[in-house]
LUMBALUM-12636 format. One line per 5 residues: number of its first residue (from 1); their letters; for each residue x, y, z of N, C-alpha, C, O. Coordinates in Angstrom, 1 decimal, padded with zeros to 4 digits, m for minus. Layout:
// residues N
NUM) A) X,Y,Z,X,Y,Z,X,Y,Z,X,Y,Z | ...
This chain:
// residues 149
1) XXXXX) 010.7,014.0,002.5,010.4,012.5,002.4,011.7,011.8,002.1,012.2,011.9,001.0 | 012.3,010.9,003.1,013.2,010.0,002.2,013.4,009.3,001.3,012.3,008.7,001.2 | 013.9,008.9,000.5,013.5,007.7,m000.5,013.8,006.5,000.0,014.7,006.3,000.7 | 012.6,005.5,m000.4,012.4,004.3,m000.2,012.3,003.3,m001.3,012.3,003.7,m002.5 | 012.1,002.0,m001.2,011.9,001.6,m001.8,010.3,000.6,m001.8,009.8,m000.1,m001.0
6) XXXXX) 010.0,000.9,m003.1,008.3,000.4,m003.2,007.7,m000.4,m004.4,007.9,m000.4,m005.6 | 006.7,m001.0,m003.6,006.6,m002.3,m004.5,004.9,m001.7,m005.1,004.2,m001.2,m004.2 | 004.5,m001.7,m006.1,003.2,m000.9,m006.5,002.5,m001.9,m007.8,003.0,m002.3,m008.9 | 001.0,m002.3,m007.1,000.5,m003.0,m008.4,m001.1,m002.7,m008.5,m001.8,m002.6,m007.5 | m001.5,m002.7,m009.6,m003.3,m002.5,m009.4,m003.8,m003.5,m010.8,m003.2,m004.2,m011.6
11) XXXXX) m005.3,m003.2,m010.6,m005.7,m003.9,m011.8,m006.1,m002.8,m012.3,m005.9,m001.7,m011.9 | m006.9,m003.2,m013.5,m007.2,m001.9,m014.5,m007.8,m001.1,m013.9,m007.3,000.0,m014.2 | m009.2,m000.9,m012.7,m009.4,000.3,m012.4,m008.4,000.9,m011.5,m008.8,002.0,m011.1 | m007.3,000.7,m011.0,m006.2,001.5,m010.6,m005.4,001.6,m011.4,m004.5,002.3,m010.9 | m005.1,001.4,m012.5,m004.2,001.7,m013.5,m003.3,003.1,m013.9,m002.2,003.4,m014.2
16) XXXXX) m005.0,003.7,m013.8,m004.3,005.2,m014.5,m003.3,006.0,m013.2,m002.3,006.6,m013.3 | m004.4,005.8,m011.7,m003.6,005.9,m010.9,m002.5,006.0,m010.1,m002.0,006.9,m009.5 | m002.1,004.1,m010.7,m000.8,003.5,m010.5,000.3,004.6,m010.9,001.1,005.2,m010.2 | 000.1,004.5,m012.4,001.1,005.2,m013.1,001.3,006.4,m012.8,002.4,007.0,m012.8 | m000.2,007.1,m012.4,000.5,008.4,m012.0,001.3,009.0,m010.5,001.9,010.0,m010.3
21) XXXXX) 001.1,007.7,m009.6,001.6,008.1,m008.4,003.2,006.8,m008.7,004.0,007.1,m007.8 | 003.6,005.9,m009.5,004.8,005.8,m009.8,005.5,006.6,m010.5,006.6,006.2,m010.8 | 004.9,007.7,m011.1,005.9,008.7,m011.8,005.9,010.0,m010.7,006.3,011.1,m011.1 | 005.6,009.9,m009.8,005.7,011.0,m008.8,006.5,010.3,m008.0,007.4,011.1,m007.5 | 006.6,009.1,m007.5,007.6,008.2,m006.8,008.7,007.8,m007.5,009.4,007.3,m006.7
26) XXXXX) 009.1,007.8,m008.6,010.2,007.7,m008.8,010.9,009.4,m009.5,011.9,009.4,m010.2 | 010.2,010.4,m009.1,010.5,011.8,m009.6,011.2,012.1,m008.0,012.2,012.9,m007.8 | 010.6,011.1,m006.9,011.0,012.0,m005.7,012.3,011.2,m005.2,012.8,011.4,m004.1 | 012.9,010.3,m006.3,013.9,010.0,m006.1,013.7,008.0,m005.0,014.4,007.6,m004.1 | 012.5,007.5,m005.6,012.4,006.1,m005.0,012.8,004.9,m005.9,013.2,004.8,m007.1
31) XXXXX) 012.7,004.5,m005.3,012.8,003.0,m006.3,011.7,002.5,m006.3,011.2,002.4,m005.2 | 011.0,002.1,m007.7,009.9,001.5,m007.6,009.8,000.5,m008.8,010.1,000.8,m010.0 | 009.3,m000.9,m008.2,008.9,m001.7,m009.3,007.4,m002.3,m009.2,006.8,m002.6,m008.2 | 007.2,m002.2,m010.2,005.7,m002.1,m011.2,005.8,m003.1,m011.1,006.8,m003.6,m011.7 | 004.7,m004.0,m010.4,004.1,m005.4,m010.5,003.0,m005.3,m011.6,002.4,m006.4,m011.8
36) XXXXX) 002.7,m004.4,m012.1,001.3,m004.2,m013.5,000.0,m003.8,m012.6,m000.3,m003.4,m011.5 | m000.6,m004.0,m013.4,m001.3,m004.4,m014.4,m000.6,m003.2,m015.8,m000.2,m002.1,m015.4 | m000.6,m003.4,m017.1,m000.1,m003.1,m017.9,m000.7,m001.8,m018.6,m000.1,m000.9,m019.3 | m002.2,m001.9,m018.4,m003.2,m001.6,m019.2,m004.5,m001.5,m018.7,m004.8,m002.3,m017.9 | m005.5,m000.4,m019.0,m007.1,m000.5,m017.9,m007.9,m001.7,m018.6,m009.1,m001.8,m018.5
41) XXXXX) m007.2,m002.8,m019.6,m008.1,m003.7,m019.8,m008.4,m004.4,m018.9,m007.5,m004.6,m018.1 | m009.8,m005.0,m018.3,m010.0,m005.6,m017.4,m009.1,m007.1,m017.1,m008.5,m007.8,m017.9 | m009.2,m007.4,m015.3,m008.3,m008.1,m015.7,m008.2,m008.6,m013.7,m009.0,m008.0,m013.0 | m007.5,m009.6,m013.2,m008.0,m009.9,m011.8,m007.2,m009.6,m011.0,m006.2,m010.2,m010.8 | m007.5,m008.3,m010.3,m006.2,m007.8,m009.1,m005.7,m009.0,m008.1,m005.3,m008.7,m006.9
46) XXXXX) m005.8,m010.0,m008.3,m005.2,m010.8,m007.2,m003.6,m011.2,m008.0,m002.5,m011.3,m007.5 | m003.8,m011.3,m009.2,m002.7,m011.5,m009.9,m001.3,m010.4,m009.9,m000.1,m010.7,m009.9 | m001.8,m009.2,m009.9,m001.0,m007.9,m009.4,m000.5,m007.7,m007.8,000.5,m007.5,m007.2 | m001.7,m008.0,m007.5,m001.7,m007.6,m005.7,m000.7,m008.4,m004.7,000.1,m008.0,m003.8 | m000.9,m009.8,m005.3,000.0,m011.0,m004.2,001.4,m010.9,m004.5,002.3,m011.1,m003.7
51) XXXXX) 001.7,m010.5,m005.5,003.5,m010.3,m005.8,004.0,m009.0,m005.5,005.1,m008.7,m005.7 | 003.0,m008.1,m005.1,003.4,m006.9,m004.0,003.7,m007.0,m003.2,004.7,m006.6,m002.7 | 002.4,m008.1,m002.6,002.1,m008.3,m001.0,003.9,m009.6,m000.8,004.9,m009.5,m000.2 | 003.7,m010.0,m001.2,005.0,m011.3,m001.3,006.1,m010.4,m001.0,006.7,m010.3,000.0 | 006.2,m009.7,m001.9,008.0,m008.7,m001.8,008.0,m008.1,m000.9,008.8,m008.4,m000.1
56) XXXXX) 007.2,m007.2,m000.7,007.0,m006.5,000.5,007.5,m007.5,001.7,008.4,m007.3,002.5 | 006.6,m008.6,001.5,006.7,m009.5,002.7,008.6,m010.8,003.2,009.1,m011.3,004.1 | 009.0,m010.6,001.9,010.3,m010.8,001.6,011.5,m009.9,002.2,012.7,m010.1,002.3 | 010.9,m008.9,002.6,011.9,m007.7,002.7,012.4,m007.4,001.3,013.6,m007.1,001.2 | 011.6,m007.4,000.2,012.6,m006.8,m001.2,012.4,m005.5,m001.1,013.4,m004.7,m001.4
61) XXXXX) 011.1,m005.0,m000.7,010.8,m003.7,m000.8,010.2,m002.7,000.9,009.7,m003.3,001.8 | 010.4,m001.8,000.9,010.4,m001.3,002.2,008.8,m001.3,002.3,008.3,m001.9,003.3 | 007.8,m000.8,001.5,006.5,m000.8,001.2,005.7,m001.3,m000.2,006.3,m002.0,m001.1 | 004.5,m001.0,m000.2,003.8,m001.4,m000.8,002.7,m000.5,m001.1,002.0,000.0,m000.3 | 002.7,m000.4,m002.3,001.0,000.4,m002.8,000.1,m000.6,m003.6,000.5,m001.0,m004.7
66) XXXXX) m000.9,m000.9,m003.2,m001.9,m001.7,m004.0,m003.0,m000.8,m004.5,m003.5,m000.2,m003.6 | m003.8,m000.4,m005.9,m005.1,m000.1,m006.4,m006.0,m000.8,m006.6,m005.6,m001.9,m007.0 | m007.4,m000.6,m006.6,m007.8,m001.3,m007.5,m009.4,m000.1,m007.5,m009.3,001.1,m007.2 | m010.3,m000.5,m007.6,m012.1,000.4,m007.8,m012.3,000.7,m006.4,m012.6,001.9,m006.3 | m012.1,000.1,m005.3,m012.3,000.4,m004.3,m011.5,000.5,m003.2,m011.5,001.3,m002.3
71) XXXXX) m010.6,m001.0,m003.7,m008.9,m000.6,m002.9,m009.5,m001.9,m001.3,m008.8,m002.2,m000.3 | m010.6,m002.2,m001.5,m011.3,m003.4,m000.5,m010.1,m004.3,m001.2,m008.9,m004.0,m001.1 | m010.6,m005.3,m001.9,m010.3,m006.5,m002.2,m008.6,m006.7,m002.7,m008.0,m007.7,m003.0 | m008.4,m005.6,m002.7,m006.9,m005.3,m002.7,m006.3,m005.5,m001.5,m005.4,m006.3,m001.4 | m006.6,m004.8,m000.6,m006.6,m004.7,000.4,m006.6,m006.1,001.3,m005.9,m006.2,002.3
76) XXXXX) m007.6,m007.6,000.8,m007.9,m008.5,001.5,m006.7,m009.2,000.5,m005.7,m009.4,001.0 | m006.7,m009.3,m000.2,m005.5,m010.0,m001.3,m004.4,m009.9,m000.1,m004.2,m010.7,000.8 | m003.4,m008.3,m000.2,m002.2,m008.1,000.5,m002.1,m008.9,002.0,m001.1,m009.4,002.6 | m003.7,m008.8,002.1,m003.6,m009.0,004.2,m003.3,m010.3,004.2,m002.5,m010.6,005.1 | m003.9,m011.6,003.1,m003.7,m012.7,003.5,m002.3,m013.7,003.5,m002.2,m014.9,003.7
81) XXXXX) m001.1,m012.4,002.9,m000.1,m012.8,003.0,000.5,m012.5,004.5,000.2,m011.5,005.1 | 001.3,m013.6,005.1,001.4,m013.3,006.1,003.0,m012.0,006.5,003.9,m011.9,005.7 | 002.9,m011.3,007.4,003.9,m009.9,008.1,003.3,m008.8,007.2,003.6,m007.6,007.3 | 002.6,m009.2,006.3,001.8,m007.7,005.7,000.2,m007.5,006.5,m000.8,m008.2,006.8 | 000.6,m005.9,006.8,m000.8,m005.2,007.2,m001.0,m003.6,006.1,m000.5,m002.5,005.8
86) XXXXX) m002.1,m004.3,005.7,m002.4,m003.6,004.6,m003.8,m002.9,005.0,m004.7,m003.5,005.6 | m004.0,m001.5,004.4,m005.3,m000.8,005.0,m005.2,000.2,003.6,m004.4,000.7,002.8 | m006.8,000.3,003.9,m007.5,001.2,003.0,m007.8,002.7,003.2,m008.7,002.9,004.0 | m007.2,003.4,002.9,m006.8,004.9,003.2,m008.0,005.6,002.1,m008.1,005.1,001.0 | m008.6,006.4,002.3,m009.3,007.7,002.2,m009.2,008.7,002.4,m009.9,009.5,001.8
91) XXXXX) m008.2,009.1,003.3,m008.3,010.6,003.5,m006.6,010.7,004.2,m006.1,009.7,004.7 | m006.0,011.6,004.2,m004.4,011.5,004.4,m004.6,011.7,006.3,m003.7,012.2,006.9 | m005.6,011.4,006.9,m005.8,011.0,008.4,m005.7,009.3,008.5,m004.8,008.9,009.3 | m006.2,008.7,008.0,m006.3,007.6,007.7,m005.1,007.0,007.2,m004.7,005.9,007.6 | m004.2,007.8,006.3,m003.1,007.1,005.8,m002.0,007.0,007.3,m001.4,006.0,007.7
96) XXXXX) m002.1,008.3,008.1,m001.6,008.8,009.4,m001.8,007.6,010.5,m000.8,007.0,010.9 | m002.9,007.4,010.8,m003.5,005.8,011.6,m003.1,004.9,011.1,m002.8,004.1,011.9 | m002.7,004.3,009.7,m002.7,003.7,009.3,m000.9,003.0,009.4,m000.4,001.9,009.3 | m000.5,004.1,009.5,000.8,004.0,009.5,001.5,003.8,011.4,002.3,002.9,011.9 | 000.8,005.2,012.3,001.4,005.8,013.2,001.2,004.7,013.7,002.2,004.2,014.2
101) XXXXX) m000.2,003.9,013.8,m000.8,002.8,014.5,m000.6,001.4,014.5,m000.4,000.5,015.4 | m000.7,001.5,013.2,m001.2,000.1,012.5,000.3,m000.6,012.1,000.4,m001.8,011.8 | 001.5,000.4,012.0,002.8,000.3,011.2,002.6,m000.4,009.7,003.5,m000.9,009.1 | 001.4,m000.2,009.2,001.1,m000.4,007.8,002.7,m000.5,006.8,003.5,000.4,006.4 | 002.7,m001.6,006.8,003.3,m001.9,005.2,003.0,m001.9,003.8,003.8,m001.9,002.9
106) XXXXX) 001.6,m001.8,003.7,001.4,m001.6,002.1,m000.3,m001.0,002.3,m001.2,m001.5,003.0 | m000.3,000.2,001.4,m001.7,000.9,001.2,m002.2,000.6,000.2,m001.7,000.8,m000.9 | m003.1,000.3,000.3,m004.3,000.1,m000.4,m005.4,001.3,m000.9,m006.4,001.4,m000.2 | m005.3,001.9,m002.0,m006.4,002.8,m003.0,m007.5,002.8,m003.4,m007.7,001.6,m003.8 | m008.3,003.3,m003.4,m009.6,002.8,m004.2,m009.4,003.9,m005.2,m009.6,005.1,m004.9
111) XXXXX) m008.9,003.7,m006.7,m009.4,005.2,m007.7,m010.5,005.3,m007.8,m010.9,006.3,m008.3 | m011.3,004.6,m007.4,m013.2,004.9,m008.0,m013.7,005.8,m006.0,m014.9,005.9,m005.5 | m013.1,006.0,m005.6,m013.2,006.7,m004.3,m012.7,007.8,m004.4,m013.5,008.7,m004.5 | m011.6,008.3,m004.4,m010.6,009.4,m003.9,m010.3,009.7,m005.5,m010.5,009.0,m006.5 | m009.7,011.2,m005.2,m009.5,011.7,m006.6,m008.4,011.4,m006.6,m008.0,010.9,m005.6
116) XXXXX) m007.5,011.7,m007.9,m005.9,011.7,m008.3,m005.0,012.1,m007.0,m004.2,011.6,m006.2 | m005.7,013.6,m007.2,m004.9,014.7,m006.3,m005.2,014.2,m004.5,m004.2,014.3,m003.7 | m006.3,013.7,m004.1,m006.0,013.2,m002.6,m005.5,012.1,m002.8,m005.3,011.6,m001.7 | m005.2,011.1,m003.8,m004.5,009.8,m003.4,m003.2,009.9,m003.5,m002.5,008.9,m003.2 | m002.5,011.2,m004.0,m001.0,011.7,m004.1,m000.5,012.4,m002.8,000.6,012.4,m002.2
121) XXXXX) m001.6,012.9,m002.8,m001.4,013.7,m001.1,m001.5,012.6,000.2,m001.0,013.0,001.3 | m002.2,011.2,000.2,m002.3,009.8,000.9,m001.1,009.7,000.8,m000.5,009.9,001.8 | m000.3,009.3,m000.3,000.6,008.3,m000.4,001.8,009.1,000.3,002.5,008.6,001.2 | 001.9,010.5,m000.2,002.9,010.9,000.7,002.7,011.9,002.0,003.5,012.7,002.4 | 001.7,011.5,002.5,001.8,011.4,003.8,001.8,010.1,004.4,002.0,010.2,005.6
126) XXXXX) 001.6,008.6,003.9,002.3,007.5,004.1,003.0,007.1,004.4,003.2,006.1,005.1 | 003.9,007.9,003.6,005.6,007.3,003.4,006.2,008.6,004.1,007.3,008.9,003.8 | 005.5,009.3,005.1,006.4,010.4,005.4,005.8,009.8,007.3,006.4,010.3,008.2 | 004.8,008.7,007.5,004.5,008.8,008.6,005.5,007.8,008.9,005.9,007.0,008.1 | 005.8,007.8,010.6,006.4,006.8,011.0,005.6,006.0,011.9,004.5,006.4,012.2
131) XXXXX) 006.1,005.1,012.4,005.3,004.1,013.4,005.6,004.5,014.8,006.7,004.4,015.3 | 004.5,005.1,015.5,004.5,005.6,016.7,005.0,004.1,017.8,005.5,004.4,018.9 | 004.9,003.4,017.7,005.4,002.2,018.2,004.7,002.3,019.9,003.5,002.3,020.1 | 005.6,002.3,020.9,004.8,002.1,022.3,003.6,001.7,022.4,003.6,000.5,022.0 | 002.3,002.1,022.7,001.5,000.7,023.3,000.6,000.0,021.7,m000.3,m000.8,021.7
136) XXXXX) 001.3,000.7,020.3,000.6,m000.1,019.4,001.3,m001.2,018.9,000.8,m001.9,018.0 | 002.8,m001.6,019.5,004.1,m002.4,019.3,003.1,m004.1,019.7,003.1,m005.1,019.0 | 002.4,m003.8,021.0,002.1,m004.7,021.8,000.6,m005.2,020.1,000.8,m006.1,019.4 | m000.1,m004.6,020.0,m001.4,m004.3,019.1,m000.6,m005.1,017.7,m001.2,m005.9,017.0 | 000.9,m004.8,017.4,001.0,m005.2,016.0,002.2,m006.6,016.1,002.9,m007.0,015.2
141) XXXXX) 002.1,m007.3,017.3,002.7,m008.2,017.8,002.2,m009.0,017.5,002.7,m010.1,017.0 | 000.5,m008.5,018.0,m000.4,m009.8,018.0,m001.5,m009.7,016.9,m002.6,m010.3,016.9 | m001.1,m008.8,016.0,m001.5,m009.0,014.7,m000.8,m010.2,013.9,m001.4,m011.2,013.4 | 001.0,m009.9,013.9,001.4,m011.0,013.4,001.9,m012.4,014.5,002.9,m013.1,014.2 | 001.2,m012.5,015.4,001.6,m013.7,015.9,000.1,m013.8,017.3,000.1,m013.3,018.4
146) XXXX) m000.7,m014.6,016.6,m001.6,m014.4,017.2,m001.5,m015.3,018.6,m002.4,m015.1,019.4 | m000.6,m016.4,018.9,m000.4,m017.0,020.3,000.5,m015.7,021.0,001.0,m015.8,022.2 | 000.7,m014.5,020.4,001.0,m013.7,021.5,000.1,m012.8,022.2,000.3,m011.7,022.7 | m001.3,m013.7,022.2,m002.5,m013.2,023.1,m002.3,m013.5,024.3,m003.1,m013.2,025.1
């Protein structure tokens, strides 16, 4: 896996999560900054999520990981920033599509879905997929620019 650089935030039900897949990301040699949440006190993932989704979208960071109970509304947070495509991964096939296809910029978790151990096994097969590009180039064109219908 290369090292990259990644932008990572959840609310309290991704918390414990968070921390455990930024201490495996920064063990493999990434750069990573913790947008929070601090603590599993409850608390509103849009506040965490949009200053992921922003950096990412800035070019500060090469990706993005978002948590939260289901990794849905995480997921709708990142998308509504615009040059971010954000998807909700389950199963490290999904992280694969998500990436090969979709050229996904930032993933989205659910901890109350997937255990520890398959959302460590997600993330890096995420960051190890590349973007198959050819006929999904045309597919992620007109994701971000929808007059190129």
């Amino acid at each position: 896996m290369s090292t990259q650089s990644i932008a990572i935030g959840s609310d309290h039900a991704g918390f414990h999560y968070k921390e455990a897949i930024k201490s495996t990301l920064l063990a493999a040699g990434h750069t990573v900054r913790d947008f929070g949440t601090d603590s599993d006190t409850a608390c509103d993932y849009p506040d965490f999520i949009r200053p992921v989704a922003e950096a990412v979208a800035r070019g500060e960071y090469e990706r993005g990981i978002v948590l939260g109970g289901s990794g849905n509304g995480e997921a709708i947070v990142a998308n509504r920033v615009p040059g971010i495509r954000c998807g909700v991964c389950w199963s490290e096939q999904t992280a694969v599509w998500n990436r090969a296809h979709n050229d996904g910029n930032v993933l989205s978790l659910g901890a109350r879905t997937v255990s520890l151990e398959l959302a460590l096994a997600i993330v890096r097969v995420w960051l190890d997929t590349p973007f198959e590009g050819g006929r999904h180039l045309l597919r992620i064109r007109k994701i971000d620019d929808p007059a190129a219908q």
